[in-house]
TILUM-356516 format. One line per field, with one value per residue: residue number from 1; x, y, z of N, C-alpha, C in turn. Coordinates in steps of 0.1 Angstrom, whole numbers, plus 2048, in hexadecimal, padded with zeros to 3 digits. Layout:
n	[NUM / ...]
n.xx	[X / ...]
n.yy	[Y / ...]
n.zz	[Z / ...]
ca.xx	[X / ...]
ca.yy	[Y / ...]
ca.zz	[Z / ...]
c.xx	[X / ...]
c.yy	[Y / ...]
c.zz	[Z / ...]
//
This chain:
n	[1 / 2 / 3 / 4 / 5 / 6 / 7 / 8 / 9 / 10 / 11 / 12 / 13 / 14 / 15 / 16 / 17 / 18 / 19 / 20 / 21 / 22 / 23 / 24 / 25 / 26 / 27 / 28 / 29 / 30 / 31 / 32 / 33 / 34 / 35 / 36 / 37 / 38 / 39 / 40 / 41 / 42 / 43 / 44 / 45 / 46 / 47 / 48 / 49 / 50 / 51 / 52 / 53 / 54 / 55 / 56 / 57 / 58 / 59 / 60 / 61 / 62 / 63 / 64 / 65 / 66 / 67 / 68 / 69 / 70 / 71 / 72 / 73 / 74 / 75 / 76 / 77 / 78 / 79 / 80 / 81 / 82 / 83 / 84 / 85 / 86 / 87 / 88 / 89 / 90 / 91 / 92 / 93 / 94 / 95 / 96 / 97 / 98 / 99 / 100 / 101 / 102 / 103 / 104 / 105 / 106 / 107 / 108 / 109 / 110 / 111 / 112 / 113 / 114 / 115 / 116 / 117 / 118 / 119 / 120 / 121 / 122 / 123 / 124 / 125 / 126 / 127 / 128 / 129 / 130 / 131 / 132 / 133 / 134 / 135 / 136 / 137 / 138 / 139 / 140 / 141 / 142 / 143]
n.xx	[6CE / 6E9 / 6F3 / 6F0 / 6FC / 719 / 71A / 714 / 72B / 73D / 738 / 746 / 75D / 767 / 77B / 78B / 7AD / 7B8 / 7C6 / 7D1 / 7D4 / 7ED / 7FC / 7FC / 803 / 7FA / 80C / 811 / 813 / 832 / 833 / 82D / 824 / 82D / 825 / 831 / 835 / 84E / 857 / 875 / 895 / 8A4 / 8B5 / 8AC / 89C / 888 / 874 / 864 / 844 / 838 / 817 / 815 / 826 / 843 / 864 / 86A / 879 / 88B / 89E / 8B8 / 8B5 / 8BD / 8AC / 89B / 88B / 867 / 84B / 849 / 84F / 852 / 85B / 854 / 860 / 85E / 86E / 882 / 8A0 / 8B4 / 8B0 / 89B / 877 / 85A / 838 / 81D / 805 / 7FB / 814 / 822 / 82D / 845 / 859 / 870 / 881 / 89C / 8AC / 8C2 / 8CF / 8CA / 8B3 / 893 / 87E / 858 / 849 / 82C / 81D / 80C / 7FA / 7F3 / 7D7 / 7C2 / 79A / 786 / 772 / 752 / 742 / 724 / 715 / 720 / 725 / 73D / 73A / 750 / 76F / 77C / 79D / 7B3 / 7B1 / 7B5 / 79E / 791 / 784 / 771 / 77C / 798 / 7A1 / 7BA / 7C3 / 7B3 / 7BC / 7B7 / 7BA / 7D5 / 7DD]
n.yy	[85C / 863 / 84F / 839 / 83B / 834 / 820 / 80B / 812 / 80B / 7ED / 7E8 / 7E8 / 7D0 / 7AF / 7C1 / 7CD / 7E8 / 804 / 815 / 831 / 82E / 819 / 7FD / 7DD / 7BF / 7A5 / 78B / 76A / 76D / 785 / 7A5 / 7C9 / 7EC / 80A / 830 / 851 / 861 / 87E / 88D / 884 / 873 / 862 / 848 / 836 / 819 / 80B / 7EC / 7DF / 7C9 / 7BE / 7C6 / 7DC / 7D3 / 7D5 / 7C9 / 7C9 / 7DE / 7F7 / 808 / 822 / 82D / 845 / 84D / 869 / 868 / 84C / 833 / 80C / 7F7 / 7DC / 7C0 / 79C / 792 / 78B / 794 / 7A7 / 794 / 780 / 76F / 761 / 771 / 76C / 76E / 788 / 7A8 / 7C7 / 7E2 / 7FA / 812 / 836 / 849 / 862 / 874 / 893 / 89E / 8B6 / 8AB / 8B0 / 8A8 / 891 / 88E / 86F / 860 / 842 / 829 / 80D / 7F0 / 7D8 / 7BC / 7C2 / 7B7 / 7B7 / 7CB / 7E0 / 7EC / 7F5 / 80C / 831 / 843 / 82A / 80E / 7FC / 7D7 / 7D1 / 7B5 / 7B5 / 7CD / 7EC / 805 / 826 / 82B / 843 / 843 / 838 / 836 / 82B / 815 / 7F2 / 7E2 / 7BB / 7A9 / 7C5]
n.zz	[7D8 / 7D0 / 7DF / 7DC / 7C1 / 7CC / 7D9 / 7C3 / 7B1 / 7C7 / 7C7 / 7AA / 7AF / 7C3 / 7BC / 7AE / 7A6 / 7BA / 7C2 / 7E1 / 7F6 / 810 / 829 / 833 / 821 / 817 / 820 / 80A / 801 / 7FF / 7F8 / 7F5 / 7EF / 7E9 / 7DC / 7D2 / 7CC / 7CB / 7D2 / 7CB / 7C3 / 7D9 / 7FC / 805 / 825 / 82C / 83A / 846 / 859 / 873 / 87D / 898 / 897 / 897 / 88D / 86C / 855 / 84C / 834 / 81C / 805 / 7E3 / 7D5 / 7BA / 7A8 / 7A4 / 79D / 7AE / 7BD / 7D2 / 7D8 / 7EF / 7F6 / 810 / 825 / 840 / 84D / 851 / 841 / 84A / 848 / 846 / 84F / 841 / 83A / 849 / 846 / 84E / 837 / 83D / 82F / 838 / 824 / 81A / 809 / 7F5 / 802 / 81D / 828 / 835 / 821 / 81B / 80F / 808 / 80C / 7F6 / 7F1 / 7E3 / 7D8 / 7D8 / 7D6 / 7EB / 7F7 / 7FD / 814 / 811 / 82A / 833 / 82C / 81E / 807 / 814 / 80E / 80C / 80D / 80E / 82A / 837 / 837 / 821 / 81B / 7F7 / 7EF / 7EF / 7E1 / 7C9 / 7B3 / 795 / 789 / 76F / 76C / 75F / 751]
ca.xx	[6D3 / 6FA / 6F8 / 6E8 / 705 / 724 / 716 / 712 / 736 / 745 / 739 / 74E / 76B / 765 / 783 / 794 / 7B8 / 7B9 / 7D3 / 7CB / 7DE / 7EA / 809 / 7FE / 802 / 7F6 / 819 / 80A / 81A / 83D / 833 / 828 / 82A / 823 / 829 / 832 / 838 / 85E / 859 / 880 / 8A0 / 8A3 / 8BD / 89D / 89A / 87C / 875 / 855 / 845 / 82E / 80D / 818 / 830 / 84D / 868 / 871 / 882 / 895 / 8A6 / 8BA / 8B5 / 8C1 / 899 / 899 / 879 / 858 / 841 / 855 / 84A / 856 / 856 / 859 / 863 / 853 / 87C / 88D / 8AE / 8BD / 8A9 / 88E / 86A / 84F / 82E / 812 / 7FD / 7FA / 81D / 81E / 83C / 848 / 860 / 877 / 88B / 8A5 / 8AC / 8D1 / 8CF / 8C9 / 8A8 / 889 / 873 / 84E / 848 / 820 / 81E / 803 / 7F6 / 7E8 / 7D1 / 7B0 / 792 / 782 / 761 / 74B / 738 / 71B / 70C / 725 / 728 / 73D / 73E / 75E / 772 / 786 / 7AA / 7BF / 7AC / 7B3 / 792 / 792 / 779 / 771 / 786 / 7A8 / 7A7 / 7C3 / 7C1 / 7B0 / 7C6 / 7B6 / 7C3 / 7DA / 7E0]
ca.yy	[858 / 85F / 844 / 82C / 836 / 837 / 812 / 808 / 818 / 805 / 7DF / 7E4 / 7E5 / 7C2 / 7AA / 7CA / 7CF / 7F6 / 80C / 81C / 836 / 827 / 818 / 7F4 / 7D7 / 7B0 / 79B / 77A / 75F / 774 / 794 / 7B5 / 7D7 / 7FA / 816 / 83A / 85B / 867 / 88F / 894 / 87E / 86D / 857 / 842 / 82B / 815 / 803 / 7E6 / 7DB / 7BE / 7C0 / 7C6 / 7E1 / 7CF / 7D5 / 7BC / 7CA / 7EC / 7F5 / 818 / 81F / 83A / 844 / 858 / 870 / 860 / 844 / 825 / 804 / 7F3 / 7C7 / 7BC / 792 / 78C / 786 / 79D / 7AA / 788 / 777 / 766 / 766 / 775 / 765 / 773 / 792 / 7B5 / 7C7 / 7F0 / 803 / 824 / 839 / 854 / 868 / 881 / 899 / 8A3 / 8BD / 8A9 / 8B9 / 89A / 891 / 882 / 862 / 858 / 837 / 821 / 7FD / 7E5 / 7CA / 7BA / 7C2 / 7A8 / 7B8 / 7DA / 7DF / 7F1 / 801 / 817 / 83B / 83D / 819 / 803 / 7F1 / 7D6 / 7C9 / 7B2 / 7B9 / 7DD / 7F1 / 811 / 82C / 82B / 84D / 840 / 82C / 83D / 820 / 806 / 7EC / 7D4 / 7B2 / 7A7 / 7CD]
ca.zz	[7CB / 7D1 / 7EC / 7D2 / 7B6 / 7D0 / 7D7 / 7B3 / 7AE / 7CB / 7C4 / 7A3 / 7B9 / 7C6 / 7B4 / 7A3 / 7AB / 7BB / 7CB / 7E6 / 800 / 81F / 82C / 836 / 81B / 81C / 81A / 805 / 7FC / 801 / 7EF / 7FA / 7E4 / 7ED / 7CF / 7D9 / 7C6 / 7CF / 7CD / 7C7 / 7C6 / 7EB / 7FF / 80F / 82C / 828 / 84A / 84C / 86A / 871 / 886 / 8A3 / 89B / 89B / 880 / 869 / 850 / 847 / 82A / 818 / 7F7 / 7E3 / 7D0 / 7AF / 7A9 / 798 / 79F / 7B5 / 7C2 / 7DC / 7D9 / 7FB / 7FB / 81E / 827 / 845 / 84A / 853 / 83B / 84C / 83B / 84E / 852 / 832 / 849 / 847 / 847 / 84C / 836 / 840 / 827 / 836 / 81E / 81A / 7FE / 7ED / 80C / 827 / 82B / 836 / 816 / 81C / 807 / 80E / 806 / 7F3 / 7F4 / 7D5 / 7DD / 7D3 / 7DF / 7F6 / 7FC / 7FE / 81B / 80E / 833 / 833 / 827 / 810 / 80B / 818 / 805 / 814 / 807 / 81B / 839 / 837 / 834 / 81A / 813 / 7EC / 7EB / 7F8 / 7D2 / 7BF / 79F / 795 / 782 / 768 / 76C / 754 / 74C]
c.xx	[6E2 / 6FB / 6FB / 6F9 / 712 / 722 / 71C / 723 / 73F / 744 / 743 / 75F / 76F / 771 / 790 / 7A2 / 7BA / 7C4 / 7CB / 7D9 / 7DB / 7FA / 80D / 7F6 / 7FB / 804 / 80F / 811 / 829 / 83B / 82E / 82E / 821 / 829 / 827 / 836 / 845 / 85D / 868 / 88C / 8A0 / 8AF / 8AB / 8A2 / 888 / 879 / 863 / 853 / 837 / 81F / 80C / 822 / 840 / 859 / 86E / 879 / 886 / 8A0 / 8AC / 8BA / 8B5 / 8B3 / 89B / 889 / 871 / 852 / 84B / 84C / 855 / 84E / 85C / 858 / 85C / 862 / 882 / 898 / 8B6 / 8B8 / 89D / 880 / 861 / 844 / 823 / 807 / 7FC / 806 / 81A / 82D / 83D / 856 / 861 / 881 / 891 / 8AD / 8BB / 8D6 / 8CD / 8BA / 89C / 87E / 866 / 848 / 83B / 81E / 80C / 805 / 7F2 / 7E8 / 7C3 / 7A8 / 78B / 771 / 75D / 743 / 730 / 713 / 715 / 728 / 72F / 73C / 74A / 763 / 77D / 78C / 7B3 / 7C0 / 7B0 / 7A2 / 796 / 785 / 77B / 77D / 792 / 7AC / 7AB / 7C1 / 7BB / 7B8 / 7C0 / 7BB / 7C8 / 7E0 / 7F0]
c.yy	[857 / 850 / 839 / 82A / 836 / 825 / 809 / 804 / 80C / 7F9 / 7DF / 7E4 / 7D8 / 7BB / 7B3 / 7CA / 7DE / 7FD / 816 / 826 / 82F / 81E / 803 / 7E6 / 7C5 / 7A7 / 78A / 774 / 764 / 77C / 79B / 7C1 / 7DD / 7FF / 821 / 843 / 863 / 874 / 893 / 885 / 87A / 863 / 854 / 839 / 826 / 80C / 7FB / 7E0 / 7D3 / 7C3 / 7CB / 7D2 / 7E3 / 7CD / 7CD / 7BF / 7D7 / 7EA / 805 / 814 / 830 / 83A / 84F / 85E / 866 / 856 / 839 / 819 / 7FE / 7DE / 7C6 / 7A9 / 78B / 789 / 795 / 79E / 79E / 780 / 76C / 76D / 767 / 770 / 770 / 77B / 7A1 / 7BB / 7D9 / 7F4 / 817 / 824 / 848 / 855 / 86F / 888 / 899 / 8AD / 8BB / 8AE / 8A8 / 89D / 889 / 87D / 85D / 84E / 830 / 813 / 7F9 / 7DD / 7C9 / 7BA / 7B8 / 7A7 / 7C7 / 7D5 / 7EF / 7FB / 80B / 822 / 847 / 830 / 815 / 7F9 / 7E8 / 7CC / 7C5 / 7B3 / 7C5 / 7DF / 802 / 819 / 829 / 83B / 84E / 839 / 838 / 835 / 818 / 7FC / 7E2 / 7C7 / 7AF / 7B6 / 7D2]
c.zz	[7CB / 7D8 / 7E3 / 7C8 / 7BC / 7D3 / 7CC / 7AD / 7B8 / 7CA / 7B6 / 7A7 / 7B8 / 7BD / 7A8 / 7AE / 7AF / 7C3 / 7D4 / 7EF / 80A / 81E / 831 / 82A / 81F / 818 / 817 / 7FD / 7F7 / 7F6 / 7F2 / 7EF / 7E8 / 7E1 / 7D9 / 7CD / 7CD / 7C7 / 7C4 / 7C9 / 7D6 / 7F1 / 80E / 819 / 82C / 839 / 846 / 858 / 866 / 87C / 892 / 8A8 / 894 / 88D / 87A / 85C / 84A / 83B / 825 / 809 / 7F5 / 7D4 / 7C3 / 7AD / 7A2 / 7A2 / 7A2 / 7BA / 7C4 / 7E1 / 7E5 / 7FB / 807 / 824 / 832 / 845 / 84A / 84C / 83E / 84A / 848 / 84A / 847 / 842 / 83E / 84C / 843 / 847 / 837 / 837 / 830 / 82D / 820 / 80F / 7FC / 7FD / 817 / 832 / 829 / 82B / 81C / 810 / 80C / 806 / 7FD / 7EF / 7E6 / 7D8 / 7D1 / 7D9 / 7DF / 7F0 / 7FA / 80D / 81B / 819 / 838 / 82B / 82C / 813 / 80B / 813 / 80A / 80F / 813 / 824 / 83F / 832 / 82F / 818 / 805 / 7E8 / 7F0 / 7EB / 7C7 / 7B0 / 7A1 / 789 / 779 / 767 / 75E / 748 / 74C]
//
């Protein structure tokens, strides 16, 4: 019976806009955004990296506490536009004290698909694949 209503639960996924935890976004049609919760005041470096690794663009930012998001362009440091993919951002911080803050990032996308033979069932955005309990929001369009 769970199986049935964890099912049920994840086809209304399908076309919703969700947030999930996790660090790697879909850069489309030059735009990528991760959101993060900033525990305390921060001087940040934000660093993304493409497939492969390979870093394309770094940045310092000085981060006030609360709820942040992060518009990434699809543009590296010298200005040239990276190819629409999957792009992973990492956030170290550092406090008033010099003391390392962790910043766990999250992703917003739309989901693609469910694939139903798995439990839980899998929800998959942007060619990332999420359990149903990795979904922090769901976002109404137009909300």
């Amino acid at each position: 019976m769970e199986k049935t209503a964890q099912s049920t639960a994840a086809l209304a996924f399908v076309g919703q806009n969700v947030t999930v935890d996790g660090q790697t976004a879909a850069l489309t049609n030059g735009a990528a955004t991760w959101s993060f919760q900033v525990p305390k005041p921060i001087n940040a470096t934000v660093t993304i990296t493409n497939s492969t690794g390979q870093t394309v663009y770094t940045g310092s930012f000085a981060m006030d506490s609360g709820q942040q998001a992060f518009n990434w362009d699809g543009r590296d440091n010298t200005g040239t536009v990276w190819p629409d993919g999957n792009y992973t951002m990492s956030i170290t911080g550092k406090d008033a004290s010099g003391q390392t803050v962790s910043v766990p990032t999250e992703v917003e996308g739309i989901v693609d698909s469910v694939d139903m033979t798995q439990t839980p069932p899998v929800l998959s955005m942007g060619g990332q694949n999420y359990t149903i309990d990795k979904i922090k929001r769901v976002v109404r369009p137009g909300a």
